[in-house]
N, C-alpha and C positions, 0 to 999 in steps of 0.2 A: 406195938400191939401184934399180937401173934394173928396168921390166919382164922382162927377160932374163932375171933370174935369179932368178922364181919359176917355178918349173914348167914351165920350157925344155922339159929334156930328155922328161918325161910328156907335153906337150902335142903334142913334135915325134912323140911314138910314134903319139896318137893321130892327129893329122894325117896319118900316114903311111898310116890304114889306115882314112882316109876320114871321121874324125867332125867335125872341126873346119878347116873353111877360111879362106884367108889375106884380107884387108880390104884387101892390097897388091896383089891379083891381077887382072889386066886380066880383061876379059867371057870374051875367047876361056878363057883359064885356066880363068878360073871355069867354063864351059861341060863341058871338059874334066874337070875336077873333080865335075865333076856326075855323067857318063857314067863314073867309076870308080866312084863310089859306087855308079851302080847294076848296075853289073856285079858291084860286090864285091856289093851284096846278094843278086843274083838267084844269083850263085854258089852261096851260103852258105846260102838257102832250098834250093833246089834238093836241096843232099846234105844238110837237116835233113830233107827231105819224105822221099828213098828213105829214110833209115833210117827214120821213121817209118813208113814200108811194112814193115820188114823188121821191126820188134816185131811185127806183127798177123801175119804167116806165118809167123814165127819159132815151130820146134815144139822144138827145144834149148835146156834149160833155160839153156848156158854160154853159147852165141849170144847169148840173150834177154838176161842179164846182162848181155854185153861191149856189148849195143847199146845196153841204157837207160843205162850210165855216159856213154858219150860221146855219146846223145840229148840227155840231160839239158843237157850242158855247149854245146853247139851250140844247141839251143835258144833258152835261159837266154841264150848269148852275142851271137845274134844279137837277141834282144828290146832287149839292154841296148846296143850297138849302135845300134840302130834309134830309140830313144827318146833316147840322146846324141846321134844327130846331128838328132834334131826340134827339139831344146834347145840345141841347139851353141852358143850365144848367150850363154845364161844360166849356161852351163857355163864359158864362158870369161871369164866375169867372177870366178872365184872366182881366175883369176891377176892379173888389173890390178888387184883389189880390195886386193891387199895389196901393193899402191906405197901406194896413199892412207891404210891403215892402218900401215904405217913411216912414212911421214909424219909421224903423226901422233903417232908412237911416241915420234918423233925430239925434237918438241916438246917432250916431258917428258922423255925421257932426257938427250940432249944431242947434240950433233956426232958422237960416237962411236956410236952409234944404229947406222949400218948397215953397220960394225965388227965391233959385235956379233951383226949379225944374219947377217952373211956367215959368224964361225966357228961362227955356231949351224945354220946349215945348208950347212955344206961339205960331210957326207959323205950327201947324198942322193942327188944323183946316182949316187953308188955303189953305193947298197942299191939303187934303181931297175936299176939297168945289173941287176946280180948277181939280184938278182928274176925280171927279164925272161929272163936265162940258165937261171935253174934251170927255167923256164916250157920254154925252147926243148930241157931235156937230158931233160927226160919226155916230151915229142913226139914227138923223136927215138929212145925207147927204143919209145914207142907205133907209131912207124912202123915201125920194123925188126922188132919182135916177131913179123909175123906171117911173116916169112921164115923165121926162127929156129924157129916152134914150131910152124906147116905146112907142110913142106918138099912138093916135089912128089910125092915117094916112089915108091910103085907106081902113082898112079895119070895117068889120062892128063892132057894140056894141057886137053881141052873141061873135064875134072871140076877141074884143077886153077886153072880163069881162071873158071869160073863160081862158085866158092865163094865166099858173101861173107866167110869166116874167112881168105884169102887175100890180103887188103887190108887199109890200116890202120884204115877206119872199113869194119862190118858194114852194108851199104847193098843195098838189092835193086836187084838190076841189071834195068833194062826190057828187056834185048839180050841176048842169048848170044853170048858172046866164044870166037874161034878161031884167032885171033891175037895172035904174042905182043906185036906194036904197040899193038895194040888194049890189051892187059892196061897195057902198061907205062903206057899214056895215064891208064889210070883210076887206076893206081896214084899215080900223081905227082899227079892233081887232088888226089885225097883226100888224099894227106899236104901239099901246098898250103892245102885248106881246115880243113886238123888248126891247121896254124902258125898261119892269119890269124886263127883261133876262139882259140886260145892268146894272141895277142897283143891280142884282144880285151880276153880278160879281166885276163891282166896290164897291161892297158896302163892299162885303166881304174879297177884295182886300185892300181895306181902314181900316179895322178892324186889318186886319195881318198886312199893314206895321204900324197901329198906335202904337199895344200892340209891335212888335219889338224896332220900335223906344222909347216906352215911357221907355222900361226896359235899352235901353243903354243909357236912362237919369240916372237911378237910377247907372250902372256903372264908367258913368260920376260922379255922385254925390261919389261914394266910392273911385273911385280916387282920387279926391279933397281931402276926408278927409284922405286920405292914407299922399297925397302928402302934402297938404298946413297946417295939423292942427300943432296949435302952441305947443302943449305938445312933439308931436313928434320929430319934427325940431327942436326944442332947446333942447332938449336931444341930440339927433343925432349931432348937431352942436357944441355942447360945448362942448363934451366927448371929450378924447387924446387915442388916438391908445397905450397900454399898454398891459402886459400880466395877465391882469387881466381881469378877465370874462365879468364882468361892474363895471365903474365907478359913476353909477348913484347912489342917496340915495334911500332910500326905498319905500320913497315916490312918487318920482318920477317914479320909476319903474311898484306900482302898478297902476298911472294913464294909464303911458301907456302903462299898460296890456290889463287893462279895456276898453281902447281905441280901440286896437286890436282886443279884444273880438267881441265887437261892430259892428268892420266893416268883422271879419270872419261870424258873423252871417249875414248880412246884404248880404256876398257875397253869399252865402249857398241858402240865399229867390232866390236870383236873376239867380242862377242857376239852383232853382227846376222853376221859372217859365219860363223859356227857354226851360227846357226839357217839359214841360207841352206844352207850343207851337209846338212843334216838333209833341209830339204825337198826338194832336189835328187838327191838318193842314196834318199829313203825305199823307191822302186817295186824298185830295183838292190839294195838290201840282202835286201830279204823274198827276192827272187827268186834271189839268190846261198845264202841259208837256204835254201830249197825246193829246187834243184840241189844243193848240199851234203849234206842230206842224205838224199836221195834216189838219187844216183850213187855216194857215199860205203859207203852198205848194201849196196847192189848188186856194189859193186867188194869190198867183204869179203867176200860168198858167192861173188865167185867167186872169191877165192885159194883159198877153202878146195876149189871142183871145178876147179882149172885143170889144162890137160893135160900139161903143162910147167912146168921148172924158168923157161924163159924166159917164158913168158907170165906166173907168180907174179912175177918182178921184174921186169916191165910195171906189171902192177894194184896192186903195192905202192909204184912211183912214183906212179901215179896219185893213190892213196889220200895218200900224205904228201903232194904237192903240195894236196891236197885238204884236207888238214887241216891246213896252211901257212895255205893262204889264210884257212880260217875265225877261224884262231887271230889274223893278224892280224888281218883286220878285227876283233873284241873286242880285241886287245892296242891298238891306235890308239881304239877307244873308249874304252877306262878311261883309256888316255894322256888323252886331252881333257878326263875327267870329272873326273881329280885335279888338271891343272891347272889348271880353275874351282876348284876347293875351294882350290888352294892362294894364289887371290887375296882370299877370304874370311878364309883364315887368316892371311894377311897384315895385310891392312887392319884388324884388330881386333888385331895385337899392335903396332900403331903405338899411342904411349900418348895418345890420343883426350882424355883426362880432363883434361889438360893446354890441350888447340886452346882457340879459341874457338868459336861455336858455327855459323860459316859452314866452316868445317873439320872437324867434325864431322859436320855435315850430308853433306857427301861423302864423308867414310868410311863414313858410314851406308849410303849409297845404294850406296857398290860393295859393301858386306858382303849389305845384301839381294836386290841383283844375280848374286850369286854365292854364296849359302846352298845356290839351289838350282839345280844346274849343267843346262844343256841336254843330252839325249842326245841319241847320231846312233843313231836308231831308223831301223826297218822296218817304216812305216805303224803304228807305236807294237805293235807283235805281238810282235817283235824287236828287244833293245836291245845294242846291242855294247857287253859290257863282259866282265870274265872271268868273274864267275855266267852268263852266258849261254853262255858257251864249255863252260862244263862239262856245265851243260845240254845241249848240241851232242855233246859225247862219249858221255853216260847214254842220249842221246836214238838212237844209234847202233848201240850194244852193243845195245837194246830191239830193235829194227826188225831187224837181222843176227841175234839169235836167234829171230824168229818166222820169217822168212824160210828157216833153219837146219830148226825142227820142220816148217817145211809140205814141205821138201825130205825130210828122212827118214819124213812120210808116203807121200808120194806115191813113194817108193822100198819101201815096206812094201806098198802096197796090192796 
């Protein structure tokens, strides 16, 4: 398979919104590329900062809510932002990395190698495309809500353009607005800087489960050639249980040495770029934990004070995009962690007892390679698997109920 068609379409997102530049691009471009970047940034700090003004004078408890959920995610999205495009480098090698590991796939499997690996990842693209849409239909519910459930009503244009509950991010405005130019301006930045924060995080969400999923293609692929190749299997099947070391001729035995060889090296690629994921994602993981759930608590107290039927199915998108995302990332971690296990449980029901003892020796070595599987942790705090996901839900219901009693004290006092 050519470079193309790992993480095309992930990488073109990111690129689109500044993280990763192209190695084809003349100076001027690159020049060019440079000054979006920092336009995008200076954008995106900019409306992190006002709303950060707006928790500290923020004296409504629903305000204060609606601002740390979308604080948090702005935040949180411009860090992770900021430190992919420092690393933009090392981040783009987790797509060229896996030409050299099909390569090498290919070696043990055979000619049909990247066959396989093309029907094992046809339908990524799609889940990516569909991801990025469900991303862009909660943005859009977040943008319009505040039309729908602050209408201008009785009151006048100055009270009606200075409210920050009249925009789609709660932001302290430095200016008093008295025209409705003026409003509509602010209006469109902020849902402008709602979408690129959105495509942020999906984009870079898309990237990590892509390079996860596309490396348990290449697992898949070494299983296959574990399990299904035909030198193997007719060795193994035709030998007789004897007290002889092997029965096989010589020939025989160096193919499937070689064959072994093959596929310990191929496992060896496949577990340096696991570990490369891990250390690459660890800062982006904690900090998507700490945004999750921190925005997530937040966003449940305020369904329960919301002023409206439409601001409730606002914060209840928010909240399940919220608890999408967390769920994948653990559902892509245990993906990872059973596919290690299941090259362990592979390689020990090949019947070893049989080899001789250079064939052995490399069952050995992938069984103890893979006993004990790599996690994609969050600086080892946070491990994405589904114990932690559930952890994430207990840890939520906890935090939304003290949040809940400090709310019906301070309505008591």
């Amino acid at each position: 398979m050519q470079n193309s068609d790992y993480l095309s379409f992930e990488y073109n997102v990111l690129q689109a919104i500044g993280v990763f530049p192209s190695t084809k691009w003349t100076k001027w471009t690159q020049r060019v590329f440079n000054f979006y970047r920092a336009i995008f940034f200076i954008f995106l700090a900019l409306i992190t900062f006002l709303m950060t003004v707006q928790m500290f004078i923020a004296t409504d408890l629903t305000l204060l809510a609606r601002t740390i959920d979308i604080w948090t995610m702005f935040f949180t999205g411009l860090y992770k932002w900021f430190y992919m495009t420092m690393f933009s480098g090392e981040f783009s090698k987790l797509k060229t990395a896996l030409t050299q590991i099909q390569t090498q796939g290919s070696a043990a499997y055979g000619r049909s190698a990247d066959a396989f690996t093309a029907t094992y990842l046809k339908q990524t693209r799609k889940i990516s495309s569909w991801y990025l849409f469900s991303g862009m239909v909660a943005a859009s519910f977040i943008i319009v809500s505040p039309l729908l459930t602050y209408p201008k009503g009785d009151r006048s244009y100055f009270q009606y353009y200075n409210d920050p509950r009249s925009y789609p991010l709660t932001c302290w405005l430095p200016f008093e607005l008295n025209e409705n130019w003026i409003f509509l301006v602010v209006f469109v930045c902020q849902s402008i800087a709602l979408v690129f924060v959105v495509n942020i995080y999906l984009g870079i969400d898309a990237y990590l489960f892509g390079a996860i999923y596309a490396v348990g293609g290449q697992i898949e692929l070494l299983n296959t050639s574990l399990n299904n190749n035909e030198i193997i299997l007719a060795q193994f099947e035709n030998s007789s249980c004897t007290n002889q070391i092997s029965m096989y001729t010589e020939k025989q035995q160096i193919r499937c040495y070689s064959t072994l060889r093959e596929c310990v090296k191929h496992h060896i690629l496949i577990l340096d770029y696991i570990t490369n994921i891990r250390k690459l994602f660890s800062t982006l993981i904690i900090m998507d934990y700490l945004h999750g759930i921190t925005s997530v608590t937040f966003a449940l107290f305020q369904s329960t004070i919301s002023a409206s039927i439409i601001e409730t199915i606002s914060v209840i998108c928010f909240i399940c995009i919220s608890i999408w995302h967390q769920y994948l990332n653990n559902f892509f971690g245990e993906f990872i962690i059973q596919k290690q296990l299941s090259v362990c449980t592979l390689s020990y029901n090949v019947p070893w007892w049989r080899c001789d003892k250079r064939i052995r020796q490399l069952l050995a070595l992938m069984i103890l390679r893979s006993i004990k599987p790599t996690f994609i942790t969050g600086f080892y705090m946070y491990k994405l698997s589904y114990e932690s996901f559930i952890s994430f839900i207990k840890a939520l219901y906890t935090y939304y109920m003290v949040l809940r009693r400090v709310n019906v004290k301070d309505k008591n006092a």
